[in-house]
C-alpha positions as CSV (number, residue, x, y, z in Angstrom):
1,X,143.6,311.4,-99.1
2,X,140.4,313.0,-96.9
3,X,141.7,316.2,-98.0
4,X,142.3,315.7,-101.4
5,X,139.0,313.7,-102.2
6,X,137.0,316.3,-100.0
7,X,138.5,318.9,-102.7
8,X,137.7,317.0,-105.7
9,X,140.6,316.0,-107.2
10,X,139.8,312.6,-106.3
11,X,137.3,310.0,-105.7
12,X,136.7,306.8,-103.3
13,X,134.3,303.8,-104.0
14,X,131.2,303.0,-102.4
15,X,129.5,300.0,-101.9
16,X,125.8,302.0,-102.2
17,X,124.9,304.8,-103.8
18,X,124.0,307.3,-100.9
19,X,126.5,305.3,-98.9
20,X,130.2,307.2,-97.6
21,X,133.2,307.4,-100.0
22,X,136.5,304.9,-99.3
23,X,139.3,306.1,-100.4
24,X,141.4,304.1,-98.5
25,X,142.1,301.3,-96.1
26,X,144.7,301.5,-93.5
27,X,146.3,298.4,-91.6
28,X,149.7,298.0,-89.9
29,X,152.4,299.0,-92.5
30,X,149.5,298.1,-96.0
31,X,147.6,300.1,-97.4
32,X,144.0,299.9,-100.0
33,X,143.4,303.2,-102.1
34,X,140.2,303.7,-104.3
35,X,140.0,305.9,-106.9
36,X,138.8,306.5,-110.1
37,X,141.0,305.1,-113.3
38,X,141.1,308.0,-115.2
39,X,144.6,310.2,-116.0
40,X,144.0,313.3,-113.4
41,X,142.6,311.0,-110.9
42,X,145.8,308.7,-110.9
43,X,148.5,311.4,-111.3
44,X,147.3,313.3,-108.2
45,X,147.5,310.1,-106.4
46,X,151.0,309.0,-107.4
47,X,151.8,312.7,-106.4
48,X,150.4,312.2,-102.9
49,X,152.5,309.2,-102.3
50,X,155.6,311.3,-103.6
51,X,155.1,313.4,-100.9
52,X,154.4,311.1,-98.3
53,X,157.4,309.0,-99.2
54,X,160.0,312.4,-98.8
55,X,158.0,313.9,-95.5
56,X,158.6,310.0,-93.9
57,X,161.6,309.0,-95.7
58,X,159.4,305.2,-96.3
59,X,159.7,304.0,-99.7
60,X,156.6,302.7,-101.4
61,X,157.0,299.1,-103.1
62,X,155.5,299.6,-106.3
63,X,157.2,295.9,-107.1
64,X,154.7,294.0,-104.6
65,X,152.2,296.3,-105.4
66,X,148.8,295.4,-107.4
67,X,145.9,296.9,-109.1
68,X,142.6,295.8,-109.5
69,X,140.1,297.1,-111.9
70,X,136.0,296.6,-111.4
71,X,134.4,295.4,-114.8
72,X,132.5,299.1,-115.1
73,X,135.9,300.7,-116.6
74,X,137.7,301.2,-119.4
75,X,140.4,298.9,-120.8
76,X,142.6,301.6,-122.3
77,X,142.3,303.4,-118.8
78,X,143.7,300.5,-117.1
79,X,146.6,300.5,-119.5
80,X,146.9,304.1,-118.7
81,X,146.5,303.6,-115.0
82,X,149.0,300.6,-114.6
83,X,151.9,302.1,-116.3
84,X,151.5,305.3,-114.6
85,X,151.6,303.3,-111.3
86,X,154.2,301.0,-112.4
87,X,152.4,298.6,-110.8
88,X,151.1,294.8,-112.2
89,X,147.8,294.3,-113.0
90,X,145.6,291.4,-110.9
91,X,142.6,289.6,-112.1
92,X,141.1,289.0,-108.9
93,X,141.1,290.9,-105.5
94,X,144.0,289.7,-103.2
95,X,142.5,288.4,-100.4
96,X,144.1,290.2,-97.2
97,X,143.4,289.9,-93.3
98,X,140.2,287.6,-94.7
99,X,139.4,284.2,-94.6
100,X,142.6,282.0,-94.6
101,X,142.9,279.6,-98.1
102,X,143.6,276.4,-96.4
103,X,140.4,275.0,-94.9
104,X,139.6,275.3,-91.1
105,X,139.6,271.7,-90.1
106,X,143.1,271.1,-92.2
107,X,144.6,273.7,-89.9
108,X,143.1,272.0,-86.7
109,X,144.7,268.5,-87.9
110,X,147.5,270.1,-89.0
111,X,148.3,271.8,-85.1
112,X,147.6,268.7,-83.6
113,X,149.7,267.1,-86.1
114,X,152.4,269.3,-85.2
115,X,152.3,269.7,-81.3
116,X,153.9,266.6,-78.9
117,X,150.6,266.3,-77.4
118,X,151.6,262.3,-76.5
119,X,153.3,264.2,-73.8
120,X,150.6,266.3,-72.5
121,X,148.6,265.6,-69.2
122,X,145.0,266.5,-69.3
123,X,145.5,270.0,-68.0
124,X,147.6,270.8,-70.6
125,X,145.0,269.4,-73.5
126,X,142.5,271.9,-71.8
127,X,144.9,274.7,-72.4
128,X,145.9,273.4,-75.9
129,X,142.3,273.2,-76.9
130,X,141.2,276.5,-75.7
131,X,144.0,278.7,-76.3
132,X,145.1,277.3,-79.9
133,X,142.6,274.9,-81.5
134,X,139.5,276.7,-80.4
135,X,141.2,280.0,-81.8
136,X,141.7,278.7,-85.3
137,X,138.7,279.8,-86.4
138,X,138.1,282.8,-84.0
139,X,138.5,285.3,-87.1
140,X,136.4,283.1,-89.4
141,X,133.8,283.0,-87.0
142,X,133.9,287.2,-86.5
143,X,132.8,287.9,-90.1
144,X,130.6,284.9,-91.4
145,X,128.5,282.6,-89.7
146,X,129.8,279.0,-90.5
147,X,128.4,275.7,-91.6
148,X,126.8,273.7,-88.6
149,X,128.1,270.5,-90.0
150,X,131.5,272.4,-90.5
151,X,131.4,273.4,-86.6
152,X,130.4,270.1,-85.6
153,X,133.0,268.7,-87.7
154,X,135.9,270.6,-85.6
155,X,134.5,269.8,-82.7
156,X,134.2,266.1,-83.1
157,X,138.0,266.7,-83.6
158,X,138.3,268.3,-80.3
159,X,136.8,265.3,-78.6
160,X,138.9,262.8,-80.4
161,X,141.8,264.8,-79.1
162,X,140.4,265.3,-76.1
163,X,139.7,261.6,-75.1
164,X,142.5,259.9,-76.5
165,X,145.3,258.4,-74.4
166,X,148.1,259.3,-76.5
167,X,149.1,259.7,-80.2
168,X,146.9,257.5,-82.1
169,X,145.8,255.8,-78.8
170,X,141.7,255.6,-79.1
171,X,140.5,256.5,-75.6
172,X,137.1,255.8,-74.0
173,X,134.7,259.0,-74.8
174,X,132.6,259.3,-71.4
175,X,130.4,261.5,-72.5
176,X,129.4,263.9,-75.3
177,X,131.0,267.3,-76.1
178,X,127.8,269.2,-75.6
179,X,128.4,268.5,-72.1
180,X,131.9,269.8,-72.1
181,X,131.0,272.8,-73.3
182,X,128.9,273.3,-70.3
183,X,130.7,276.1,-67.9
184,X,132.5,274.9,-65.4
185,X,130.1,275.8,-62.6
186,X,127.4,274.0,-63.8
187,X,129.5,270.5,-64.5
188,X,131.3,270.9,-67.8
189,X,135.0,271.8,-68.7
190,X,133.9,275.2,-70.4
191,X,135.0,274.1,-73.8
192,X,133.4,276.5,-76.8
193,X,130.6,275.4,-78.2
194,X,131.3,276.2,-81.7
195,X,128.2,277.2,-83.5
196,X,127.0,279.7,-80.1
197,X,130.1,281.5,-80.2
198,X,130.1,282.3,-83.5
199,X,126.5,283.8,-82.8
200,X,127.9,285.9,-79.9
201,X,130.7,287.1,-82.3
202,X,128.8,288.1,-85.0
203,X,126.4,290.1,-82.1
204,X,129.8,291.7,-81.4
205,X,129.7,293.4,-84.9
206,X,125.7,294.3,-84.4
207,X,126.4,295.7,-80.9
208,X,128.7,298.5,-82.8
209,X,126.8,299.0,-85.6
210,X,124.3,300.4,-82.8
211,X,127.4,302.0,-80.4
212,X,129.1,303.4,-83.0
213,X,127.0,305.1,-85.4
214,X,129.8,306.9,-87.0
215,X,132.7,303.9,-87.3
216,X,132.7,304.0,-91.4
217,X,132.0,300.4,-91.5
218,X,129.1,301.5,-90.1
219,X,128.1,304.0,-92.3
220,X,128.7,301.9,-94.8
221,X,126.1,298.8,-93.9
222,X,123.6,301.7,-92.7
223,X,123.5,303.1,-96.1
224,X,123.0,299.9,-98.0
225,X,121.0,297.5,-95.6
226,X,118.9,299.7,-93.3
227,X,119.2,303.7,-94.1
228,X,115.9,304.5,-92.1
229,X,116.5,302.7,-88.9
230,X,119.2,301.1,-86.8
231,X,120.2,298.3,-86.8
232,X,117.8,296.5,-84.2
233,X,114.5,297.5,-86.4
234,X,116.3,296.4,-89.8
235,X,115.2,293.8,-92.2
236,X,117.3,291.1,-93.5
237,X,116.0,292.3,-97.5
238,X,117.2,290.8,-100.9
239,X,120.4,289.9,-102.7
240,X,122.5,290.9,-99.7
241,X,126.1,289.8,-98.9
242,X,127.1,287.0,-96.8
243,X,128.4,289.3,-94.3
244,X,125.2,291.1,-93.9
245,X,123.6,287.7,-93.5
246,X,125.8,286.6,-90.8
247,X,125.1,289.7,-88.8
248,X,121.7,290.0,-89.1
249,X,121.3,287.1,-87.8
250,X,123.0,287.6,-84.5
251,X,120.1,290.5,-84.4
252,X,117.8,288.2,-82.0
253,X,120.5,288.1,-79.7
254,X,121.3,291.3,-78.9
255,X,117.3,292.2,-79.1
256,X,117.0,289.8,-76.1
257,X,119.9,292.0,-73.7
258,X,119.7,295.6,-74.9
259,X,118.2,298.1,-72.6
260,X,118.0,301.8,-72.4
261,X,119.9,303.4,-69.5
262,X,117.6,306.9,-69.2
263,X,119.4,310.0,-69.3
264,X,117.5,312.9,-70.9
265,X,114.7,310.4,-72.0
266,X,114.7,312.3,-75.7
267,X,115.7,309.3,-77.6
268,X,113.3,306.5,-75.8
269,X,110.3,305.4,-76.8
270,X,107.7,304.6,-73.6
271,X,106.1,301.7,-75.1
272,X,108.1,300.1,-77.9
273,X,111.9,300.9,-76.6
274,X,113.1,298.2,-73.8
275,X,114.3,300.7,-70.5
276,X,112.1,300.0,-67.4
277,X,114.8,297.4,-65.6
278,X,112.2,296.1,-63.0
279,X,109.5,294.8,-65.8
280,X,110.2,291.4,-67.1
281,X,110.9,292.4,-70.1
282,X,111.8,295.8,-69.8
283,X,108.7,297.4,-71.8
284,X,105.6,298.9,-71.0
285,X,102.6,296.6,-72.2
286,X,99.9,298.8,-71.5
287,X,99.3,302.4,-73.2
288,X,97.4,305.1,-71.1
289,X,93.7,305.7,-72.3
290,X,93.7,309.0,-74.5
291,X,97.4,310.3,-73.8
292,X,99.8,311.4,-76.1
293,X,102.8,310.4,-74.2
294,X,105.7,309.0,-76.8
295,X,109.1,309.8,-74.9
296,X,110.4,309.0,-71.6
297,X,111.5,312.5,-71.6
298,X,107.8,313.9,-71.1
299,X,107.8,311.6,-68.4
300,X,110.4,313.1,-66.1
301,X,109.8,316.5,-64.0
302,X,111.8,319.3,-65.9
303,X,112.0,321.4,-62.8
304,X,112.8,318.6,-60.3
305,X,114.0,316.0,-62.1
306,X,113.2,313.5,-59.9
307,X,115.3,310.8,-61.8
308,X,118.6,312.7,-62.2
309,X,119.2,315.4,-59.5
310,X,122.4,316.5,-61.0
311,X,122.8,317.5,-64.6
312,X,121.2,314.8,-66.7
313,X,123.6,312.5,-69.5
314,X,122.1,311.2,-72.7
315,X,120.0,308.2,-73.0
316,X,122.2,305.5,-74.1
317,X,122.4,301.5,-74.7
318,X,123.5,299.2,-72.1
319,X,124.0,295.8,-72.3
320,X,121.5,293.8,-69.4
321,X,123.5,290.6,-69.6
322,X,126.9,291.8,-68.0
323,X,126.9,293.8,-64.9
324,X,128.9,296.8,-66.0
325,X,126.4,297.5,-69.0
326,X,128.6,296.8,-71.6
327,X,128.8,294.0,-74.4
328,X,130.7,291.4,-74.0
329,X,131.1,287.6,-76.1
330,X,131.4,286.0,-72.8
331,X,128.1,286.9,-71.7
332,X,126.3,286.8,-75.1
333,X,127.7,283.0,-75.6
334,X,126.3,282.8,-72.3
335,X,123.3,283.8,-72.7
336,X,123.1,281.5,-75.9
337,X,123.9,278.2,-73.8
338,X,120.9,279.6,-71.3
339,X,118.5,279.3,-74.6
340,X,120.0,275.5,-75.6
341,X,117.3,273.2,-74.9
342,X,119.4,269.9,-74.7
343,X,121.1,271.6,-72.0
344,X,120.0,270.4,-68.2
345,X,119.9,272.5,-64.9
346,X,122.6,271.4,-62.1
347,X,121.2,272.2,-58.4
348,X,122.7,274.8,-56.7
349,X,124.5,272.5,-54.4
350,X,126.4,271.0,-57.7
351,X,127.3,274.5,-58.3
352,X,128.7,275.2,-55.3
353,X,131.0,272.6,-55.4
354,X,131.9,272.8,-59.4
355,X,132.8,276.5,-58.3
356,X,134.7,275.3,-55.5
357,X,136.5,272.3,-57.2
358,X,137.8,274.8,-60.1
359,X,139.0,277.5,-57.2
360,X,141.4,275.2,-55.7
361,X,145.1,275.8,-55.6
362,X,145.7,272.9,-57.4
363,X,147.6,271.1,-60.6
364,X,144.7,271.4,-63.3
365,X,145.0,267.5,-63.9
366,X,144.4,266.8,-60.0
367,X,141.1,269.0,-60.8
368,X,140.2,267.0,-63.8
369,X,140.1,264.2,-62.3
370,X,137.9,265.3,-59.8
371,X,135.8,266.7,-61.7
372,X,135.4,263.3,-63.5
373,X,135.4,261.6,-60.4
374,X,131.8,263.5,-59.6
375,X,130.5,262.3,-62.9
376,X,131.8,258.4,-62.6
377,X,134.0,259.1,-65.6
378,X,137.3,257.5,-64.3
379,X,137.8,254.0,-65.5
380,X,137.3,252.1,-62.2
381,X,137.1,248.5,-62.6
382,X,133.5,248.9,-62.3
383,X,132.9,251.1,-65.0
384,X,135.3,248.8,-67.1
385,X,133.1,246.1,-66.2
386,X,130.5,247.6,-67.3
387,X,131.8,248.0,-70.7
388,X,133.3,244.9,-70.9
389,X,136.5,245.7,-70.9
390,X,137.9,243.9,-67.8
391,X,137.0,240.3,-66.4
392,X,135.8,241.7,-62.6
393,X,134.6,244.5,-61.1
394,X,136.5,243.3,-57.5
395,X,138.9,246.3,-55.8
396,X,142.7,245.1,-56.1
397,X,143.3,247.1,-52.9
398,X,140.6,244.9,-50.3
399,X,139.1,242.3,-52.9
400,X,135.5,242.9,-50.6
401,X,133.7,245.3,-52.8
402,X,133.1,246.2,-56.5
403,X,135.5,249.4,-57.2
404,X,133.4,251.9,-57.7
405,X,133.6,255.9,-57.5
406,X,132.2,256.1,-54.0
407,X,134.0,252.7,-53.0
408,X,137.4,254.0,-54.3
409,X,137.0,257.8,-52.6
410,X,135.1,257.2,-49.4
411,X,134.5,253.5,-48.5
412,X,137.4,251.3,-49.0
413,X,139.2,251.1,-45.8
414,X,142.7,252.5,-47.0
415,X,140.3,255.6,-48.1
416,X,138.5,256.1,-45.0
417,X,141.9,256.4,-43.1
418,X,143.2,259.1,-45.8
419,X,140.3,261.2,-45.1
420,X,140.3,261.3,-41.0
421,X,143.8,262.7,-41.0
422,X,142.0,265.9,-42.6
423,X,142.0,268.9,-40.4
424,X,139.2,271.1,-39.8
425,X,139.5,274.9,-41.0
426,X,137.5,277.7,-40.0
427,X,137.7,281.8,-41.4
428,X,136.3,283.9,-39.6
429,X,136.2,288.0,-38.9
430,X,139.7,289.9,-38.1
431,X,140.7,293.2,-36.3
432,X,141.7,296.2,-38.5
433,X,144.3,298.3,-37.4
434,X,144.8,300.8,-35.1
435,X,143.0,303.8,-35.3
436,X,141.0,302.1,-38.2
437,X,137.2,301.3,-38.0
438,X,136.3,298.5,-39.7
439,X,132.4,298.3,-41.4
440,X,131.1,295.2,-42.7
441,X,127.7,294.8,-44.4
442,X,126.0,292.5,-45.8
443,X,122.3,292.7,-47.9
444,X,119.4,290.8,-48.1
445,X,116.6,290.3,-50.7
446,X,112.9,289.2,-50.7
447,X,111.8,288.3,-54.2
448,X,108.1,288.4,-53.7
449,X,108.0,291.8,-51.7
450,X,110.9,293.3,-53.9
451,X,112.1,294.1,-50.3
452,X,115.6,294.0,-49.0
453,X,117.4,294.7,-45.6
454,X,121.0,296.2,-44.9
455,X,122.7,294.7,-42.1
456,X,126.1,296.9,-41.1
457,X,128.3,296.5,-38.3
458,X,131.4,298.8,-37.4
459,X,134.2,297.5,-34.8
460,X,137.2,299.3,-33.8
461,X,141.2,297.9,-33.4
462,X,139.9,296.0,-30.6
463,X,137.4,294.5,-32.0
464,X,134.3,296.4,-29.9
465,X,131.3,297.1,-31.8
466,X,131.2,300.9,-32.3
467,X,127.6,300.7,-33.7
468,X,125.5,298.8,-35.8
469,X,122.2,299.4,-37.5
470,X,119.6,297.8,-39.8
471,X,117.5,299.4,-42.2
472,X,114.6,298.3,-45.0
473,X,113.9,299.2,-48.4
474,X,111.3,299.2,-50.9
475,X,110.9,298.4,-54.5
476,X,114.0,296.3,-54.9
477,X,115.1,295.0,-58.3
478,X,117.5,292.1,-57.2
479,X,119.9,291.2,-54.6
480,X,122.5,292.5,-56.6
481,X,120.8,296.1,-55.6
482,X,120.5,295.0,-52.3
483,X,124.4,294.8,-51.8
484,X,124.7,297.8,-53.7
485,X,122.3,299.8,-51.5
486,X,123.4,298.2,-48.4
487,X,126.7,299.3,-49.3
488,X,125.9,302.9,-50.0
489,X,124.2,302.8,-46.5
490,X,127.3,301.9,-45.3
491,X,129.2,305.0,-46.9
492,X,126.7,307.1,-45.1
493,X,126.8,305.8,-41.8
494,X,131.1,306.2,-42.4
495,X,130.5,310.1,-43.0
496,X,128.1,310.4,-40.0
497,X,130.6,308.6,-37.7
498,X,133.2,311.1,-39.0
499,X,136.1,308.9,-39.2
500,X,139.1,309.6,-40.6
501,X,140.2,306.0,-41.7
502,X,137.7,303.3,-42.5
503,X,138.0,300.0,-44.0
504,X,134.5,298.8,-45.7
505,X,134.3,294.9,-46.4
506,X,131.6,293.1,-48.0
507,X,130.9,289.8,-49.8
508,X,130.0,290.2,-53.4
509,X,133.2,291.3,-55.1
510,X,131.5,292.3,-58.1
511,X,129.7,296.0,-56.1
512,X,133.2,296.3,-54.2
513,X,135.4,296.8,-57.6
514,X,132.3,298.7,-58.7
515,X,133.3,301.1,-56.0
516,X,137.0,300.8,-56.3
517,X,136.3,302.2,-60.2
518,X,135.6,305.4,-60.5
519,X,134.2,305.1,-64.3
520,X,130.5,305.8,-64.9
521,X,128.7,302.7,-64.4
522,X,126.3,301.5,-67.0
523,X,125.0,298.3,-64.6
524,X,121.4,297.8,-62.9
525,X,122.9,299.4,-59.7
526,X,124.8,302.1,-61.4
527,X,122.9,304.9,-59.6
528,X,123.7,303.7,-55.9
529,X,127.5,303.0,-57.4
530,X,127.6,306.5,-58.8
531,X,125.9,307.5,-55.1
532,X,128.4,305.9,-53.3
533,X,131.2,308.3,-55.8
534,X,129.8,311.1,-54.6
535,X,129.5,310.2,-50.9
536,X,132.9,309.0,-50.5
537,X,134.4,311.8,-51.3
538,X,134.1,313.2,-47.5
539,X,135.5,310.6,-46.0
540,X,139.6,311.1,-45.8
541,X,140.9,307.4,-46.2
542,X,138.1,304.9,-47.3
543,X,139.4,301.4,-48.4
544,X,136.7,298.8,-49.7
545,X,137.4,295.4,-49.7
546,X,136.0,292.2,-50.5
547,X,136.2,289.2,-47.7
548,X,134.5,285.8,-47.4
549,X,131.1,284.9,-46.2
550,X,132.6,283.0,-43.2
551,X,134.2,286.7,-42.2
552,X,131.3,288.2,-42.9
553,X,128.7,286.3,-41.0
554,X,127.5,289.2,-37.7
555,X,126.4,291.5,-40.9
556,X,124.6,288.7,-42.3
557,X,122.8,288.0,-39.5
558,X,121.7,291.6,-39.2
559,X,120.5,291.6,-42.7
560,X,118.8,288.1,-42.7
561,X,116.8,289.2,-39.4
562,X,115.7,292.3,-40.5
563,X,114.3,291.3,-43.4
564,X,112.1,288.6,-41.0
565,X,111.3,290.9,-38.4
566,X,110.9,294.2,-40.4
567,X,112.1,296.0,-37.6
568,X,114.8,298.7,-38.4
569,X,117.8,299.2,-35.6
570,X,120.7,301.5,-34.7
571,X,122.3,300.4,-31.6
572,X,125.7,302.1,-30.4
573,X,128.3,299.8,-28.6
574,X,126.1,297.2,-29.2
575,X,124.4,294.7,-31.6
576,X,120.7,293.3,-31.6
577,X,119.6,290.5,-29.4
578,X,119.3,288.2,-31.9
579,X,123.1,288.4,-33.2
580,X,125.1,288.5,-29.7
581,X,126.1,285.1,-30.2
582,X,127.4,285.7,-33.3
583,X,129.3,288.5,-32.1
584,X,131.0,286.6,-29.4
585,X,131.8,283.7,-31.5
586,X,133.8,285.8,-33.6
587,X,137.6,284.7,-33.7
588,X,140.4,286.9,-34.6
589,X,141.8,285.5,-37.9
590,X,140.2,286.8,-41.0
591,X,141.4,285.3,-44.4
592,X,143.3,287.5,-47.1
């Protein structure tokens, strides 16, 4: 078909008039061809599908196959066309991999309808919900931007479902859905909130429009909606299609995330493009008095290249919201709940415990109602009470107290006993093998100095500290950086201890796969990750690994110290004064 258009015998459609030529539409085992309906243009077709069907012995099924004519032609060429074809002729467009006919919320009531869900505990409601209502209208929800009443319809289905006792069994809503869709770390069940995800789709579709500049579909909105910019500086204009409206309005979204990672600088502007990661919001404000500086290009040394010693890459988009640099729903529909201004801010401490709870090796329904226990949704006779629903508030199991959340959990007398035959558990650092050194490190950040400290500690199979050492840094983005630089100073002091076989373990997970990957990384801290590529490579045998804070604690010591005292150290055999009773305290068991 490229071939045979690209020679003239035939020709594709296109939805503007400088926009590319479709001649055809691939999916699966279907196909779409466009062309024009004239004799030549339809025999030359039918001649290509000849071939095809003898070079792949497939069969074309001209029986189930349709064509459709745009009102612009000729009524004696469709005659022509069809019964050179042999094909029937349709009226409308077949709709095909599009919007389903039945409506949305029929299909919801419909699964629910059909599923035993009278059988299913809470855990398995949260599953159903996520993994098969909340995907019903995944597809919808990729291509158009829905209705608010029609998302607030399906989710007021959701909490029906989700509160009720049973089949047809009414159950006591405890609180609204908004709060549901919270994540799970900051108190909710991380149930979709309909009308933000289908934002963060739609900013799926934008994000490639400006990734992939040569995808046809593409090409194809370029040349109709915005044929003199990209897609970030285009306007909405007149008489567009739905789908252009949908799109366009995810724009804001992904205007609020992108930044410029600078390669070669030729393509970023200094003062209107977003790439300086340490501003607040990633531009320049403020031009320089009479210069004629325009791109970050004339801004980098072209004999030293001070920002790229090796051979410099091309500037390209990265996406500030996740930390490898590229887009992802997850983060965008994150990003939307951080704009929602109904929604509250849990303390850290919460946090903690929400991430915690939702860790455990547990049955999901032993977690649920947990978590509802920290929000005094469990229907204790107190809370009936309270809702009139029961004549007394009394426990049944002592009769001395109302029954309450903290009275059931922690101060009725049977509960009390429960909870002191708890045993205490402690993690703590473990010895590496023999002939292994083991280096942890840990990093520590000042905000308000944009300062951090590395704190690094190698021991051998017998647990003696080999060395350890301290150091500072300036100009520090985040502590993200400072566990990404602390952990190239670690790489560095592995090469100058010229070990064969080290183990590195740190804390933050997120910089140790960072280093386990060897693909280019497009993050904040992808120039100490790639650093840390390079350096490695001298080192024989280097494993990293990720261990807990409570394993980690003689490196975070040395970190959190420095950063107080400002005082750099490299001790060998030995650690600073201030962490010696850490290091004795040290146990031998280290968690896996």
């Amino acid at each position: 078909m490229r071939v045979a258009r690209k020679e003239g015998f035939i020709r594709g459609a296109k939805a503007s008039i400088n926009g590319p030529e479709i001649t055809h539409l691939l999916f699966a085992d279907d196909c779409i061809l466009f062309g024009e309906a004239i004799n030549r243009g339809t025999e030359f077709l039918k001649n290509i599908l000849q071939v095809y069907e003898s070079c792949s012995g497939q069969s074309v099924n001209f029986s189930k196959s349709t064509v459709f004519y745009s009102p612009n032609t000729i009524e004696v060429n469709n005659d022509v066309v069809s019964k050179l074809l042999g094909v029937r002729t349709a009226t409308n467009p077949e709709k095909y991999l599009g919007l389903p006919n039945m409506n949305l919320v029929d299909q919801i009531l419909m699964r629910i309808e059909g599923w035993s869900n009278g059988f299913l505990s809470q855990g398995g409601k949260e599953v159903f919900i996520k993994a098969v209502l909340q995907a019903i209208p995944t597809y919808a929800m990729s291509c158009f931007l829905l209705p608010n009443s029609l998302c607030r319809t399906m989710e007021s289905i959701f909490a029906k479902f989700w509160w009720e006792k049973g089949k047809g069994r009414r159950g006591i809503h405890w609180c609204q859905w908004s709060q549901l869709c919270r994540p799970k770390t900051e108190g909710g069940l991380g149930f979709r909130n309909l009308a933000q995800f289908n934002v963060a789709l739609l900013a799926k579709q934008g994000w490639r429009f400006l990734t992939n500049p040569n995808s046809l579909v593409t090409r194809v909105f370029k040349a109709k909606y915005f044929p003199r910019s990209d897609f970030i500086n285009s306007q909405l204009g007149n008489k567009t299609s739905y789908v252009w409206r949908s799109i366009w309005a995810a724009k804001g979204v992904l205007e609020k995330c992108l930044i410029w990672k600078v390669g070669t600088g030729t393509s970023i502007s200094i003062y209107s493009d977003v790439w300086v990661p340490s501003q607040v919001n990633s531009r320049l404000l403020t031009t320089v008095d009479g210069s004629n500086l325009n791109k970050v290009a004339e801004l980098i040394d072209s004999q030293s290249r001070e920002w790229n010693r090796e051979i410099p890459h091309e500037d390209f988009l990265a996406w500030s919201g996740e930390h490898s640099g590229e887009f992802s729903v997850k983060s965008t529909y994150k990003l939307l709940q951080s704009f929602d201004p109904r929604a509250y801010a849990v303390q850290n401490v919460y946090k903690d415990f929400y991430r915690k709870l939702w860790l455990i090796d547990l049955p999901t329904k032993v977690k649920i109602n947990a978590w509802k226990a920290s929000w005094n949704y469990l229907p204790t006779r107190a809370n009936l009470f309270y809702k009139k629903l029961t004549a007394d508030a009394l426990c049944p199991r002592c009769g001395v107290a109302a029954k309450t959340i903290d009275h059931l959990f922690r101060e009725c007398p049977l509960s009390v006993e429960v909870w002191s035959h708890i045993p205490d558990t402690e993690n703590s650092w473990q010895r590496p093998p023999r002939q292994v050194v083991k280096i942890n490190f840990d990093g520590a950040f000042d905000k308000d100095s944009h300062q951090s400290a590395s704190g690094i500690v190698a021991r051998n199979s017998e647990g003696k500290v080999i060395v350890s050492s301290t150091s500072l840094h300036e100009k520090v983005d985040s502590a993200f950086a400072a566990e990404a630089i602390a952990c190239r100073d670690v790489v560095q002091l592995g090469i100058n201890m010229q070990k064969e076989d080290i183990i590195v373990k740190g804390d933050l997970l997120t910089v140790i796969k960072k280093c386990r990957k060897a693909a280019l990384d497009k993050s904040q801290i992808g120039a100490f990750i790639n650093d840390i590529h390079q350096m490695k490579a001298e080192i024989k045998k280097l494993i990293f690994d990720c261990t807990l804070r409570s394993a980690n604690n003689l490196a975070h010591i040395l970190a959190t110290e420095t950063l107080k005292e400002k005082e750099e150290k490299y001790l060998i055999g030995g650690v600073p004064y201030y962490a010696e009773s850490h290091m004795r305290n040290e146990s031998l068991q280290e968690p896996d």
